[in-house]
Each structure stands twice: as C-alpha cells, then as structure tokens.
C-alpha positions in Angstrom: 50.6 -52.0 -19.7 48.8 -52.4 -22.7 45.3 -54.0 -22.9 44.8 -56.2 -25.9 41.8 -56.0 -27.8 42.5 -59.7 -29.3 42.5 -60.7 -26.1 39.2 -59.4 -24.5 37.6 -57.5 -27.1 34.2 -58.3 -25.0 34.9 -56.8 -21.9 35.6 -53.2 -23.8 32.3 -53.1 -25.2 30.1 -54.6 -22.4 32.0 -51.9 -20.1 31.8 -48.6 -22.4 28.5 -49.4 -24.0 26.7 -50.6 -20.4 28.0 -47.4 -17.5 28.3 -45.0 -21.0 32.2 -44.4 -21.1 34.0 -43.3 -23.8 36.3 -45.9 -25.6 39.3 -43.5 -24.4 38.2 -44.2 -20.8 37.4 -48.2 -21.2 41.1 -48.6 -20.9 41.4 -47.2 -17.5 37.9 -48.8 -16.8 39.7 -52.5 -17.4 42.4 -51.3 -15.2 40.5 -50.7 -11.8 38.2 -53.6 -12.9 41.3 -55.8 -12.7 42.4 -54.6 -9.5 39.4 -55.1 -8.3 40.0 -58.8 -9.3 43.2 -59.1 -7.8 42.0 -57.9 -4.8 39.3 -60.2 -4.1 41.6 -62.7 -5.3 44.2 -62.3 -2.6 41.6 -61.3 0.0 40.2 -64.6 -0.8 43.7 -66.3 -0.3 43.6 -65.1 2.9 40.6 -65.9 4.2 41.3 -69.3 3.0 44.9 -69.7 4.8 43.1 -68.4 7.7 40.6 -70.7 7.7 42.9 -73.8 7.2 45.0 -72.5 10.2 42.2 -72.3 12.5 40.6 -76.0 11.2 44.1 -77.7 11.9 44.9 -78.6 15.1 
C-alpha cells in the first residue's frame, strides 16, 4: 500500500517535522497511525453495539 502524498501531504510533515523522523520513516509512521485509527474505530463499534444491547429490552 502506497500512501499518497496528493492525498495527505499534511499529515507527512506535521508527523516527521513534530517526533523528528526521517521522511523515509513517515511512511511507516502513517501506517501504525492508521491502525491506530482503525482500532479505535472498531473498538468504538463495539462498545456501541454493546451498549444498544444492554439499553434494549
């Protein structure tokens, strides 16, 4: 997977230039970063069917 610099040509910068990384390592950088994304997106998914399971009676 390839990360397009068209685009989010912001999130390369504000990552390498803010925790110092090298443009080499921003890549892998934007690769946890979205994992860490998807994970509070499903973990969020299911607290939320959780919750609607437990409201309904």
């Amino acid at each position: 997977m390839i990360v397009s610099h068209h685009t989010a040509p912001d999130v390369d910068t504000l990552l390498s230039s803010e925790q110092g990384y090298y443009p080499l390592l921003s890549y892998f950088n934007v690769q946890s970063f979205m994992q860490h994304v998807v994970f509070q997106l499903v973990l969020a998914t299911i607290l939320l069917i959780i919750a609607v399971s437990i409201s309904t009676p």
